[in-house]
VMD Tcl script that draws the C-alpha trace (Angstrom):
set ca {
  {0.00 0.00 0.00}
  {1.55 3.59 -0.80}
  {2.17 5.98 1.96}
  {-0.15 8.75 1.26}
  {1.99 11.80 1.80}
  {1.37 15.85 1.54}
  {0.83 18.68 3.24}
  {-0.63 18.76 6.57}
  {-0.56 22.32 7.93}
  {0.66 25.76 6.23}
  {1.31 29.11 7.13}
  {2.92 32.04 5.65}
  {4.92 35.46 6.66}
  {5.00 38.14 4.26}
  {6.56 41.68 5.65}
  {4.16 44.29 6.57}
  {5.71 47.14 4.65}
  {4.76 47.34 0.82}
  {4.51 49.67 -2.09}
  {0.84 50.17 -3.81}
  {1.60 49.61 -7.87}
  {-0.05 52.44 -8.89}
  {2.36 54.73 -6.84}
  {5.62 52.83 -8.71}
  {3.74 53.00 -12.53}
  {2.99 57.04 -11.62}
  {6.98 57.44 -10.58}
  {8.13 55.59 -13.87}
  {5.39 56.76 -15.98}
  {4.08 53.54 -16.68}
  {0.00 53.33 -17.32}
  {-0.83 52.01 -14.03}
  {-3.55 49.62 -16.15}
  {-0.21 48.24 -18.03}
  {0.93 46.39 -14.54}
  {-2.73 46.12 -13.06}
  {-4.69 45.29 -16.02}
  {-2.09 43.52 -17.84}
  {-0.30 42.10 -15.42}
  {-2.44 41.27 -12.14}
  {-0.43 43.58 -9.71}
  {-2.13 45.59 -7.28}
  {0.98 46.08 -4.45}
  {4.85 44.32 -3.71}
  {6.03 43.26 -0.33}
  {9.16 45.20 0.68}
  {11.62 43.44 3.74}
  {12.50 46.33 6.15}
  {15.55 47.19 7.26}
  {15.80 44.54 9.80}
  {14.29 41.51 7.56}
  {16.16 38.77 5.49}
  {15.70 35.45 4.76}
  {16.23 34.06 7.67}
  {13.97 36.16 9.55}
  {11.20 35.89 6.95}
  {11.75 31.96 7.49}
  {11.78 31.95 11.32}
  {8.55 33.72 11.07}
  {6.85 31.55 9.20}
  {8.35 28.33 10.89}
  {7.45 29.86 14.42}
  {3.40 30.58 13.35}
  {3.17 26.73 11.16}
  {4.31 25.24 15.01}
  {2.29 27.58 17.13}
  {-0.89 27.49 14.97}
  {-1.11 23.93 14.69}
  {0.24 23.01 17.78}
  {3.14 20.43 16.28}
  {5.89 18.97 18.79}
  {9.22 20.52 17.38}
  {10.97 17.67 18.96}
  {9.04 15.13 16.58}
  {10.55 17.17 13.59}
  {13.40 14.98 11.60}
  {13.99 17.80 8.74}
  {13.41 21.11 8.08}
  {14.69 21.77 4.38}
  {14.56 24.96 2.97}
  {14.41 26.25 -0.29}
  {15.43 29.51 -0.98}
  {17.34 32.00 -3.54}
  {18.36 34.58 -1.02}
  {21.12 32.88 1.04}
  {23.12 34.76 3.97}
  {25.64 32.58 3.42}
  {27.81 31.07 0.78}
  {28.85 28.11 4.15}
  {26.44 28.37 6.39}
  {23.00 27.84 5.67}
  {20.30 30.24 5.98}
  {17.81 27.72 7.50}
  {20.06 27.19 10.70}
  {19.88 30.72 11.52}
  {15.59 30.31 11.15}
  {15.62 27.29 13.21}
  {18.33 28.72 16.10}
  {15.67 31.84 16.68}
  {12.77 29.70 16.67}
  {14.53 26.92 18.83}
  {14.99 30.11 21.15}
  {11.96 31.05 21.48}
  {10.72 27.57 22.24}
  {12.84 26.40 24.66}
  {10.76 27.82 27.81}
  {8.05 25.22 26.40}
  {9.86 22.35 25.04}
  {13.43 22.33 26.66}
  {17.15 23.43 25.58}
  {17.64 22.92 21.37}
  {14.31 20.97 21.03}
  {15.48 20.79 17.69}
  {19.02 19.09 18.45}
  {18.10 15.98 16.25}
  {16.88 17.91 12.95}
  {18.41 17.29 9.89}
  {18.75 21.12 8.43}
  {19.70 21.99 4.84}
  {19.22 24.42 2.52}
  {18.37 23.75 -1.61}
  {19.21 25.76 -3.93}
  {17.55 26.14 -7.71}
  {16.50 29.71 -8.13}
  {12.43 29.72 -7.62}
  {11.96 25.96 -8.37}
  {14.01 24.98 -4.53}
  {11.88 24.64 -2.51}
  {9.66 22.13 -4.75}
  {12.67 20.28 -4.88}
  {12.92 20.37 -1.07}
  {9.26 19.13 -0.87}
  {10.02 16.51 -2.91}
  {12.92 15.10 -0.75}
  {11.08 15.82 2.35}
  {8.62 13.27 0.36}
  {10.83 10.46 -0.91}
  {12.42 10.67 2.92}
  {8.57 9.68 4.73}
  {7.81 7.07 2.07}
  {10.06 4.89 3.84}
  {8.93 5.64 7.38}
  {5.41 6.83 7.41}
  {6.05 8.02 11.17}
  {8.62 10.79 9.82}
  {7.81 14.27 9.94}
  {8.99 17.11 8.03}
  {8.83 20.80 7.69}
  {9.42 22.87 4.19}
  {10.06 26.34 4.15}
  {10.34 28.74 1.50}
  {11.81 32.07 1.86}
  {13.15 35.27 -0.36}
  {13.05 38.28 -1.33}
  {12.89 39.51 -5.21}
  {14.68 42.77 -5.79}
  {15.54 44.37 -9.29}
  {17.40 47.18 -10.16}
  {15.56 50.66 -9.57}
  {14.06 51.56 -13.43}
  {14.35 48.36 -14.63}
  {11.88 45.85 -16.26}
  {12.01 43.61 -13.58}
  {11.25 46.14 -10.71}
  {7.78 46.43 -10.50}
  {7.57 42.57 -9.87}
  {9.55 42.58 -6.95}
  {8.23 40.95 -3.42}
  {8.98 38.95 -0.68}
  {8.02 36.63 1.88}
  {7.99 32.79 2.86}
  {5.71 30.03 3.28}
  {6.14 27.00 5.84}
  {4.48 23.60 5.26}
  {4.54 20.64 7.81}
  {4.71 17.49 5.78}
  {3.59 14.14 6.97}
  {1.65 10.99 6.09}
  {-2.32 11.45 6.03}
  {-2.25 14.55 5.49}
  {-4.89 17.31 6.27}
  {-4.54 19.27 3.23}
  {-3.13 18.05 0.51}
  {-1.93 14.33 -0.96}
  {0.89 14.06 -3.36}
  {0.84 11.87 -6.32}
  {4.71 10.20 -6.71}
  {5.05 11.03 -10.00}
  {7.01 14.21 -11.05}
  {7.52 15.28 -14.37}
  {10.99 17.44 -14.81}
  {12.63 19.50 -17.72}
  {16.29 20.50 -17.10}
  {18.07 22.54 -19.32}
  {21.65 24.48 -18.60}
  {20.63 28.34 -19.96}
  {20.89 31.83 -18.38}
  {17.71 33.32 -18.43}
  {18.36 34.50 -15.12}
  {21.22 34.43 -12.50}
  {22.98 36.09 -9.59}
  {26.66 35.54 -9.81}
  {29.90 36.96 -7.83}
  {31.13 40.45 -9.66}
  {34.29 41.54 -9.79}
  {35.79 44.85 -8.65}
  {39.19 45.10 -10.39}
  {42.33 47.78 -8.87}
  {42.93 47.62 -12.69}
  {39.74 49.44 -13.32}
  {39.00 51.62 -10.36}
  {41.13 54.98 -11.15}
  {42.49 54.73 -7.88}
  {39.28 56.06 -6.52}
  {38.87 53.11 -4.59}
  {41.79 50.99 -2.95}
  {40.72 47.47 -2.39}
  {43.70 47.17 -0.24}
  {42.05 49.00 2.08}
  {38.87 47.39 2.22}
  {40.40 43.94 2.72}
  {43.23 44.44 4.49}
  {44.97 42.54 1.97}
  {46.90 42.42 -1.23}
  {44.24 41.50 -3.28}
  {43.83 43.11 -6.96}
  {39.94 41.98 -7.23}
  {37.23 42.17 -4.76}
  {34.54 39.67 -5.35}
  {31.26 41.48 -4.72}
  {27.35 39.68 -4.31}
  {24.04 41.99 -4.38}
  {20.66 40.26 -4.30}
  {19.77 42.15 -7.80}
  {20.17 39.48 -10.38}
  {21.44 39.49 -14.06}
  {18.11 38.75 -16.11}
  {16.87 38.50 -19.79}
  {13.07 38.71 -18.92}
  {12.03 37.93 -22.37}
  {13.98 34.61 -22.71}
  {13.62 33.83 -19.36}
  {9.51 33.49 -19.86}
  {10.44 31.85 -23.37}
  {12.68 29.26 -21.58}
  {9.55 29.14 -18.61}
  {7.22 28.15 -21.41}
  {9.40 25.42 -22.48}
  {10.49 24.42 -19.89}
  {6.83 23.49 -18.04}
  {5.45 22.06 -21.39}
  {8.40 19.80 -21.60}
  {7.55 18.83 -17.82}
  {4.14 18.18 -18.54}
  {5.31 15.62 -21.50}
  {7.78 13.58 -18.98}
  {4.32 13.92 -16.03}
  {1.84 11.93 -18.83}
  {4.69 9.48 -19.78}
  {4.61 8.63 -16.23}
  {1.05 8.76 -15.68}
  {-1.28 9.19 -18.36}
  {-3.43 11.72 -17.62}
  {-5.95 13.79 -19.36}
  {-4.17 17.07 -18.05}
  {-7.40 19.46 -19.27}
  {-9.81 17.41 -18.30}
  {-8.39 15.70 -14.79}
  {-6.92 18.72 -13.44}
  {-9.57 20.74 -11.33}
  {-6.90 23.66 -10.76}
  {-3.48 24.66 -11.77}
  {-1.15 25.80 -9.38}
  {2.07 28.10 -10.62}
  {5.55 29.74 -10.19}
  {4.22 33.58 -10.42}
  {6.48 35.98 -10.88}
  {4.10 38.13 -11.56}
  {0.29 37.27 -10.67}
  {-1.00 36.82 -14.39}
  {2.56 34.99 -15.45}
  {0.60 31.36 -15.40}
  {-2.72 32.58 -17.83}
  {-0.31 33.77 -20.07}
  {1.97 31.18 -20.46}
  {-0.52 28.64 -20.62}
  {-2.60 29.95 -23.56}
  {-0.66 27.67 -26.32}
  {-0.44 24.48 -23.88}
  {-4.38 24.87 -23.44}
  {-4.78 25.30 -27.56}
  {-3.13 21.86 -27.49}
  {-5.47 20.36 -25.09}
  {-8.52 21.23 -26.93}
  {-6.92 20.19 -30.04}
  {-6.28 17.22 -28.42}
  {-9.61 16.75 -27.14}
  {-11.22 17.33 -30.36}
  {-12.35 20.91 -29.41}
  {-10.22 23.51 -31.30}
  {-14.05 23.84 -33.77}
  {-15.66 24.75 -30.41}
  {-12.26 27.83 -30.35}
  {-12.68 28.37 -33.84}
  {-16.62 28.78 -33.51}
  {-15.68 31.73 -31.78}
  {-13.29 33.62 -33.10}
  {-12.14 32.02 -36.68}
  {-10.63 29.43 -38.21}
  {-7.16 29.17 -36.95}
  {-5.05 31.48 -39.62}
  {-1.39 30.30 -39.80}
  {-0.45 32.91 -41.99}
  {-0.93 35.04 -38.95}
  {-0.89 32.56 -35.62}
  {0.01 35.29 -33.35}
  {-3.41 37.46 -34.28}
  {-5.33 34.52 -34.00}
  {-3.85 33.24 -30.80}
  {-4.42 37.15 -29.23}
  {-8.15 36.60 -30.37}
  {-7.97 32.81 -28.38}
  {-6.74 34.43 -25.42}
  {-9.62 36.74 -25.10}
  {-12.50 34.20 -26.24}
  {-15.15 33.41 -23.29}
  {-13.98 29.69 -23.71}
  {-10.38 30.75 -22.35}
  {-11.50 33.09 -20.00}
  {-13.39 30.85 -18.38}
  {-10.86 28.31 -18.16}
  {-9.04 30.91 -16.44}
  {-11.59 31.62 -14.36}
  {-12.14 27.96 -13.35}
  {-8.48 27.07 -12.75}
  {-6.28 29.34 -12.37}
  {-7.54 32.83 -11.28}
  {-8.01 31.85 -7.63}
  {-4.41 31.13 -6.96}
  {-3.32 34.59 -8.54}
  {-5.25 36.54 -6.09}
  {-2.09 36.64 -3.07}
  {0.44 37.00 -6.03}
  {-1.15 40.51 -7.15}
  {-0.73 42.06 -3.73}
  {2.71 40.34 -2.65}
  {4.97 40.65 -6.10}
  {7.79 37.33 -6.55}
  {8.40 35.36 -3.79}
  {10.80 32.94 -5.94}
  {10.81 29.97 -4.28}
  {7.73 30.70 -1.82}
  {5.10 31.98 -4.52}
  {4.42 28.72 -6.23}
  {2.83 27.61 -2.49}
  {1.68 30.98 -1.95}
  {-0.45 30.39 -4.95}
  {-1.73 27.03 -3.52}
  {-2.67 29.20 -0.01}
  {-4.51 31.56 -2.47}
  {-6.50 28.86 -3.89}
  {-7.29 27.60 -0.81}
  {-7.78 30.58 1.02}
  {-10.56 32.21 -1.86}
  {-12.36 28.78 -2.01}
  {-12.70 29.39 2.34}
  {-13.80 32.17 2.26}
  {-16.63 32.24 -0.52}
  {-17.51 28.65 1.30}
  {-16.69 26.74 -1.83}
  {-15.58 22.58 -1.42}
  {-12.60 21.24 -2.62}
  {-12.10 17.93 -1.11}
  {-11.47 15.34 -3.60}
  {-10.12 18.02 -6.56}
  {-6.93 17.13 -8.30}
  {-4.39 20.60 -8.29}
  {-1.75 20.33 -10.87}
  {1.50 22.21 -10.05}
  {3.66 23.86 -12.65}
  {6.60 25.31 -10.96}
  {10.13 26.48 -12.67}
  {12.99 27.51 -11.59}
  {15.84 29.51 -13.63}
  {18.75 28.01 -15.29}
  {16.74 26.28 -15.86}
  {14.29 23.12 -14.09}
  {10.94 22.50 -14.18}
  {8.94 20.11 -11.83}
  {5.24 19.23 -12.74}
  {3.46 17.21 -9.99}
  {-0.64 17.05 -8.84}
  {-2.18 16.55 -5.66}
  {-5.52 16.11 -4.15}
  {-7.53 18.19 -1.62}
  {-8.25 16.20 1.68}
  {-11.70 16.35 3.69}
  {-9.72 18.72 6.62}
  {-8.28 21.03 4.14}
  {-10.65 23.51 5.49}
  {-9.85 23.38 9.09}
  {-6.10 23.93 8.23}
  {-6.75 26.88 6.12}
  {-9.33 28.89 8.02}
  {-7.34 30.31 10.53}
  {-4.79 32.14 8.19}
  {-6.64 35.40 7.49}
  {-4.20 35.70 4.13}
  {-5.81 39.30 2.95}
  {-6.45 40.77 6.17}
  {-3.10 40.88 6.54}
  {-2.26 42.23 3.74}
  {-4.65 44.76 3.73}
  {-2.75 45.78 7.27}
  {0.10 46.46 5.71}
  {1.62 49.79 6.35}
  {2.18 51.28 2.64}
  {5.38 53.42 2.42}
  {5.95 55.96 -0.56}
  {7.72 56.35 -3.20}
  {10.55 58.09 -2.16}
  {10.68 56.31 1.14}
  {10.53 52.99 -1.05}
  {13.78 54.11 -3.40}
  {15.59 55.30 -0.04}
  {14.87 51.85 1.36}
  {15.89 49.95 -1.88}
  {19.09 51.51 -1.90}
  {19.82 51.09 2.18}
  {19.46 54.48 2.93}
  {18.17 53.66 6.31}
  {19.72 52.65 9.54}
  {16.84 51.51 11.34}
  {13.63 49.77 10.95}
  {11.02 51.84 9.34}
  {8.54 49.31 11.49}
  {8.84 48.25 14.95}
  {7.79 44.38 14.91}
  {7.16 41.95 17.47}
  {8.27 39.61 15.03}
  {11.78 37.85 14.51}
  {13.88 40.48 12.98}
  {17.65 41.17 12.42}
  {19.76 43.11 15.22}
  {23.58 43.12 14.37}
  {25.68 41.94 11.90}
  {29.03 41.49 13.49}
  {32.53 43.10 13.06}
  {33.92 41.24 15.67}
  {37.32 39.17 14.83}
  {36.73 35.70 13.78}
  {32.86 36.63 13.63}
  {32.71 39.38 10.80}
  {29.32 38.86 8.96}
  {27.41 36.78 11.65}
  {24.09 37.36 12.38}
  {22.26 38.18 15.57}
  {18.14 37.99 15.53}
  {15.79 39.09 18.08}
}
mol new
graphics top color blue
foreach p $ca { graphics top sphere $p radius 0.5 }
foreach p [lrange $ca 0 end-1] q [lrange $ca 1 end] { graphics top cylinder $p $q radius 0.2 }
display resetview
């Protein structure tokens, strides 16, 4: 008999400052209907001064174990995916688990996570699906095993550039066990792999050679080096190939899924679940993949009923038409919209937004008292450089009694929302302390200390 295996509780942090849309497309005089209209944003999450990763991760760790009232010490891993390492050693998940072992130790005793396994993975916004399925292969043999996947980052773009105004942050925590209350996982996983750079973050170099003498890395460093290796969280992107190589890369997944399994991926699928990073990313790169469906189910007549025989002397018109026919916007509306609803007001949470989409399904189908027990989701996630992992669950009877408590857009309608200026000032680190106080884990000191430069202390 196989184990059955998923998600059993979830919770989320996402920072309470952000930036309304409209405010950032007024600033770069960009139609604010461009990004709302066209693209599903409505506001971005910005980390404070005294946020990271690690924080963002502790958060959500510390609310998934309060609000469902799990025994850290029955934890065996806590795996987390992320894009925003602290660290190129140490990984950002042990700093997360050492503030919420902290803070837990008056209930459950000194390191109540001594026997955790802790690692972080690493595979731009597809990680943490690659964490969940580890976390998964690890319980099937032990169905007593417990394990906890968090996803955390932040997405931050140059100021003025074409990536900026889908910039977020935030991270989601999932407690993964067998029998789960949520959400069941189907083995099979369908993957695309494909060595490209769409999209990276790499070491730059600062050369002596090629400073002027205005700066004297000998100085810095206290050593005789000529270059200075240098990391900033901005990445080096081609956003056009990137969503040509996302395209690919999740059709090519869905192929290997239905070799696996066959499976009637219009017709079996009661939602699709995405990578967003932006909210309307997923509708848009799935309007040729659904073309093929229908065509495969013997429906493109019922498409070209509508809006014209399909003209290949000029596909792109025709497909334009497609994509605003009542038969697409409907499947739209039926599958995917519910899941963009969190991305619009959050912006790119890399590794976290593919399960922030599944919290946004849930959390709309709560609250407007819809049932989902028994649906199959279909997840489509992708990750730069490039990976894709396509993999379907189904909703459990208690998926309701997990989800009600999160209150996802109340708090983010309590967001404080900073201007313009303030938001540039804080992009650039213009600010020494917090623009929020927070009861929240947050970042005190990095230190200078010998033989401790660059370690972090939380609070």
């Amino acid at each position: 008999m196989k184990n059955n295996i998923g998600i059993d509780a979830i919770d989320f942090y996402v920072p309470p400052i952000g930036l309304k849309i409209s405010d950032l497309a007024t600033a770069r005089n960009i139609e604010p209907a461009k990004l709302e209209k066209g693209l599903g944003l409505k506001s971005m999450a910005l980390m404070d001064v005294d946020e990271d990763a690690a924080s963002m991760a502790a958060n959500a760790l510390y609310k998934l174990i309060v609000n469902n009232n799990i025994d850290p010490k029955s934890i065996g891993r806590i795996y987390l995916g992320t894009e925003s390492a602290l660290d190129a050693a140490k990984p950002t998940s042990t700093y997360a688990v050492g503030m919420v072992e902290e803070k837990l130790e008056k209930q459950y005793g000194l390191r109540c996570f001594k026997n955790c396994d802790v690692v972080d993975m690493t595979f731009a916004c597809v990680g943490a699906v690659d964490a969940l399925e580890n976390c998964i292969d690890w319980i099937k043999s032990s169905s007593d095993r417990k394990a906890i996947v968090i996803a955390s980052d932040v997405a931050k773009y140059e100021l003025a550039s074409t990536g900026e105004y889908t910039q977020g942050a935030g991270a989601v925590a999932m407690y993964i066990s067998s029998n789960p209350s949520i959400i069941s996982f189907n083995e099979t996983f369908g993957i695309s792999m494909e060595h490209v750079g769409d999209f990276f973050k790499p070491r730059r170099l600062l050369r002596n050679k090629d400073l002027n003498g205005d700066i004297d890395i000998q100085k810095i460093t206290s050593t005789n080096k000529a270059v200075l290796e240098l990391f900033y969280e901005e990445p080096v992107f081609d956003g056009q190939y990137s969503n040509e190589c996302y395209a690919k890369r999740i059709k090519e997944g869905m192929e290997h899924f239905i070799e696996q399994k066959n499976t009637n991926l219009l017709n079996d699928w009661d939602k699709l679940v995405f990578h967003l990073p932006y909210a309307f990313q997923g509708r848009r790169m799935m309007l040729d993949i659904w073309i093929d469906w229908m065509k495969e189910n013997g429906k493109l007549g019922d498409i070209e009923k509508e809006v014209g025989k399909e003209d290949h002397n000029d596909i792109k018109t025709w497909k334009k038409s497609v994509s605003k026919s009542s038969l697409y916007k409907t499947f739209v509306k039926e599958k995917i919209a519910d899941g963009e609803v969190a991305s619009g007001e959050i912006g790119n949470m890399y590794t976290a937004s593919i399960f922030m989409s599944l919290i946004s399904h849930l959390y709309v189908s709560f609250e407007n008292n819809q049932e989902l027990a028994g649906k199959r989701f279909g997840f489509i996630s992708y990750g730069s450089g490039s990976k894709s992992k396509v993999f379907e669950g189904t909703i459990q009877n208690n998926w309701k009694s997990k989800t009600k408590h999160l209150s996802l857009f109340d708090s983010l309608s309590n967001r404080t929302f900073i201007d313009f200026e303030t938001y540039e000032k804080l992009h650039n680190s213009q600010y020494d302390t917090p623009l929020n106080e927070k009861d929240d884990f947050s970042l005190k000191s990095i230190s200078t200390e010998k033989n401790k430069e660059g370690f972090r202390y939380y609070h």
